[in-house]
N, C-alpha and C positions, 0 to 999 in steps of 0.2 A: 547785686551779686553777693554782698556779704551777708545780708541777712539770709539769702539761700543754702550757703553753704552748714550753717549751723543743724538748718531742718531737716539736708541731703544727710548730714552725720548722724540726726539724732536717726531717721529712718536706714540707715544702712546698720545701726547699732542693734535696733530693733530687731532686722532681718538675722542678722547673725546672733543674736540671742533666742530668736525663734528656732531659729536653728537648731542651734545645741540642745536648746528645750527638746526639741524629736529627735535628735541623736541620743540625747539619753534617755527616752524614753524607752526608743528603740532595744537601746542598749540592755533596760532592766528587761525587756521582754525574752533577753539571750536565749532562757532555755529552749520555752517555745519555739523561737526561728531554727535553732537548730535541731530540734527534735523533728519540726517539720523535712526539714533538711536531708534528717535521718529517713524519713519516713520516704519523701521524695524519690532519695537512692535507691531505698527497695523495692520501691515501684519501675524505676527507670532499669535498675539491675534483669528484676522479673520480663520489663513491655519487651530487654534485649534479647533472653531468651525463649518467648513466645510466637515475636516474631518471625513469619515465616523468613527466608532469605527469597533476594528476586535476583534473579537469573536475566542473564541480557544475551541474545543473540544477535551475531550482526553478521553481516552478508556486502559485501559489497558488486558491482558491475560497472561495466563500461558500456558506451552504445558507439556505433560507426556507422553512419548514414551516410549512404555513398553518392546522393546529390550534394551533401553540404561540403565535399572532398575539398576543392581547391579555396570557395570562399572562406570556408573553414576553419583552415589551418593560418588564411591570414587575419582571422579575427585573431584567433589564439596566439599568433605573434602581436598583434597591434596590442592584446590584451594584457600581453607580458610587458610593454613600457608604459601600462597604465592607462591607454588608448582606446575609449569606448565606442566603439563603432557602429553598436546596434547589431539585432537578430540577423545569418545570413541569408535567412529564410521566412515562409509563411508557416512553418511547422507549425500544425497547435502542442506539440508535444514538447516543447524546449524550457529548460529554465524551471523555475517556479509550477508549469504548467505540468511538468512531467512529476513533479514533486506531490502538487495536490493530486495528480492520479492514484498516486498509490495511497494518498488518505480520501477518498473519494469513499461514500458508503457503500455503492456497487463493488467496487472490489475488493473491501472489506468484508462484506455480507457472502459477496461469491467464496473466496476464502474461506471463512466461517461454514461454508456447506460441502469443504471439501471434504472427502471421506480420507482415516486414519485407521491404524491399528491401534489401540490400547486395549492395554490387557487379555489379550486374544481377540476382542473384540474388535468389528468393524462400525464405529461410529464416526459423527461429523465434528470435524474443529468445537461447533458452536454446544456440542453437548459436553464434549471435555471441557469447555469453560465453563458449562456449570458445574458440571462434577466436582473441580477443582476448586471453585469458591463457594462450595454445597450450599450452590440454591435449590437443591430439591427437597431441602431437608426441609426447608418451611413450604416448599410445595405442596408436597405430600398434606400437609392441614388445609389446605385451600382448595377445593371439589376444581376451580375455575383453572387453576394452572395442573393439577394433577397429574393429569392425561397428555400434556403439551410435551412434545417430543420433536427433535431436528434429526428426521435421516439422513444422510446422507445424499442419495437419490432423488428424493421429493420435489417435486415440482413446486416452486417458488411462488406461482402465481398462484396456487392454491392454498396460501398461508392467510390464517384467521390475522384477525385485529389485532390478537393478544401475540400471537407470534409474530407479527411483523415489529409490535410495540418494543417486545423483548429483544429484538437481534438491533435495532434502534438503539435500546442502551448498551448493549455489548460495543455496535458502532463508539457510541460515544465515550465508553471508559478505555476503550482501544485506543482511539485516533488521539484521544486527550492527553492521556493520562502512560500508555506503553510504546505507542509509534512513534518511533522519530526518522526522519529520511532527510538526506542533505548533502550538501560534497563538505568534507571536511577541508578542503582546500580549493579555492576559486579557480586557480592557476592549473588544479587537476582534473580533468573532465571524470570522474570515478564518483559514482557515487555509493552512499551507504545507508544501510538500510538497518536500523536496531531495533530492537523490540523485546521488550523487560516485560516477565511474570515470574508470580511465583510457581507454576509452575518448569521445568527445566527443558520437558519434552511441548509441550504448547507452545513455548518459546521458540524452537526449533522447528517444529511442524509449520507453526503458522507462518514466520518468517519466509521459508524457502516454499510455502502454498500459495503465500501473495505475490512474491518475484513471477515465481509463474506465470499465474493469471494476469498481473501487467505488463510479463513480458510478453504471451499469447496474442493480450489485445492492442500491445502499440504495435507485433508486428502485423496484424492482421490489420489493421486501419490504416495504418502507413503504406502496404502495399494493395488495400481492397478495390483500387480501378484500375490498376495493371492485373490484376487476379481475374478480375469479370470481363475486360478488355479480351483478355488471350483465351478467357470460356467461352467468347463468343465465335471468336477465330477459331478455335478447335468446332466448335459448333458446327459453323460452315463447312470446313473443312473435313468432315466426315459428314459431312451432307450430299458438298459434290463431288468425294469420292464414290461417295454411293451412287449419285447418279453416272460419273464416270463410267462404274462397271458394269451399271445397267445399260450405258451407251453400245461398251463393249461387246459385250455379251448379244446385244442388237443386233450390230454388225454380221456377226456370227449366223445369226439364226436366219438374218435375210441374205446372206452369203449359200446357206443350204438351202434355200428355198428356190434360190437363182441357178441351181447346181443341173446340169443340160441343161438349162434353159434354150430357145431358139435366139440367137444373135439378133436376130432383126425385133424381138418385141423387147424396145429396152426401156422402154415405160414399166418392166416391171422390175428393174432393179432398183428405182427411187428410192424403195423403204432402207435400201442397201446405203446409199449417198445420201441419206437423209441423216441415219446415223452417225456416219462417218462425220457429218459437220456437228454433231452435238458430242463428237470423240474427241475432235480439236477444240472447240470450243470449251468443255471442262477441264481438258487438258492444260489449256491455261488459263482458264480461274484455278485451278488450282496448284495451278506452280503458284501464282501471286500467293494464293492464299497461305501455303506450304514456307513462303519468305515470311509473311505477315505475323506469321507464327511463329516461325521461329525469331525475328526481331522483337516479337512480343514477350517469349521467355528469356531472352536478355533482358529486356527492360525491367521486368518482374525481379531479375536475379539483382538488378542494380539499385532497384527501388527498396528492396528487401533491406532492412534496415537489421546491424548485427550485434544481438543483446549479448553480450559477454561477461557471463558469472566470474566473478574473481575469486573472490573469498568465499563457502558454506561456513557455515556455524556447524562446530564439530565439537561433539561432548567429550569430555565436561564443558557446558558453558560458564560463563565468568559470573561469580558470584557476588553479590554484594549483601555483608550481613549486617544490622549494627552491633555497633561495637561495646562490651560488656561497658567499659569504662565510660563511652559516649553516652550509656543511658545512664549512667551516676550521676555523671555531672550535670544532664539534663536535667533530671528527674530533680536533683534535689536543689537546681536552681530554680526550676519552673512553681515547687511546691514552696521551696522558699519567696519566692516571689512572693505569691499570693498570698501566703499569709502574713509577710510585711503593708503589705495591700489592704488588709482584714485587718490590721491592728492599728493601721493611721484610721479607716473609715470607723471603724469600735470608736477611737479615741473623739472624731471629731463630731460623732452624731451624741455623744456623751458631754461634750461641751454645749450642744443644743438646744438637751434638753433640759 
């Protein structure tokens, strides 16, 4: 141990004289780090006012699903002393699941092709995003994207390689990089929906065109076999109403046709009591049918699941710019950096050679 400790000193004396060696070297190089420094600032000063500002809109809703009523509320109590109890349902729309709906590329893409006003004009989301990050500006030089245009209207399934390619990375710089959806509180069933550009009106438009569209399809999916259920009922039910009144109307006609008849030929009243049993007989298929129905628009009303916008995004939306002094201090540490960086590798490939 003793003879260690001499070696441990001479090599820790070493290190701190290496040290100081690139502290002062450092140090003779002052001007330069600070000039860099300087130059940094002005770069960081300039990127702050260059910089567009991004704009955030955010929207919040509630949903009330009137199956999940009484187990419901006892998850959300069990939930409140920490108590996980599991889903109280087979909803696929719960949780997480309703979350990646709204960054799904279907209803991203849908959105993107809803039609807007700008500028008097009536285009779709997906062309104001390019306008606003002027991709046509290097379009226009490329024959292949030139022509490529999102109406509004246009049928989907008639979209080229190149256009499905493009609305693809719109997907992906959206759902990455500006969509965010979540409950800001566990304990609050409310969720919120944000989405940052720099544009302020895209920010707005798109936001409250995606709630839409995912509020459209969870109610429509949630309630789509009580919907077809009671279409079929009505179906019926103006079926053998119609036959009903043809039964009717039957009666009637084989009622005049029996009109003085002679009492004793009463074979030829038949077609008269023939109808008459297919008058009772519809009569009640269709009372059933007429309850059927109407238990069916109940269940439709109960299934119907209730999206409730809380919050809209209402301009001005909330700005975020950076800040003149944030890119100073950036700037001239970042450029300071690197050329402390540049002056240790100078130094030590110069020992090398």
């Amino acid at each position: 141990m003793n003879e260690q400790n001499p070696n441990d000193e001479i090599s820790l004396q070493e290190l701190l004289a290496k040290g100081k060696e690139w502290f002062n070297y450092l140090l003779s190089q002052w001007k330069i780090i600070v000039f860099a420094g300087i130059i940094g600032a002005a770069l960081g000063l300039t990127y702050s006012f260059i910089k567009k500002p991004v704009y955030t809109a955010t929207l919040s809703f509630a949903l009330e699903d009137e199956k999940s009523g009484g187990l419901g509320g006892a998850l959300g109590l069990a939930s409140s002393f920490g108590i996980d109890l599991g889903s109280g349902g087979g909803s696929i729309f719960t949780g997480s699941n309703l979350t990646e709906l709204f960054k799904s590329r279907s209803m991203v893409e849908q959105t993107l092709l809803t039609a807007v006003v700008h500028n008097g004009k009536v285009i779709s989301l997906a062309e104001m995003y390019i306008q606003e990050n002027k991709w046509r500006e290097s379009w226009n030089k490329d024959p292949n994207f030139k022509n490529i245009e999102f109406l509004p209207k246009a049928d989907r399934k008639n979209y080229t390689r190149t256009q499905d390619s493009i609305l693809g990375v719109m997907y992906s710089l959206l759902s990455t990089n500006s969509l965010r959806v979540g409950q800001k509180d566990k304990k609050v069933a409310i969720i919120s929906i944000d989405v940052s550009s720099s544009s302020e009106l895209f920010a707005k438009y798109f936001t409250e065109g995606l709630v839409k569209n995912v509020s459209d399809f969870y109610i429509n999916t949630k309630s789509k076999k009580s919907r077809e259920n009671m279409a079929i009922l009505q179906k019926q039910t103006d079926s053998i109403r119609r036959e009903l009144n043809g039964a009717i109307t039957g009666v009637a006609l084989a009622n005049d046709n029996n009109f003085m008849l002679n009492p004793a030929l009463n074979v030829r009243r038949t077609p008269s009591a023939r109808r008459q049993v297919d008058v009772q007989a519809n009569t009640a298929i269709l009372t059933e049918l007429v309850k059927q129905s109407e238990m069916a628009k109940v269940t439709l009303r109960k299934e119907t699941p209730l999206f409730q916008v809380i919050d809209k995004p209402i301009l001005p939306l909330k700005k975020e710019r950076l800040a003149k002094s944030k890119g100073i201090l950036v700037g001239s540490f970042l450029v300071g950096f690197l050329v402390v960086i540049g002056l240790i590798i100078s130094r030590v490939l110069k020992q090398f050679v």
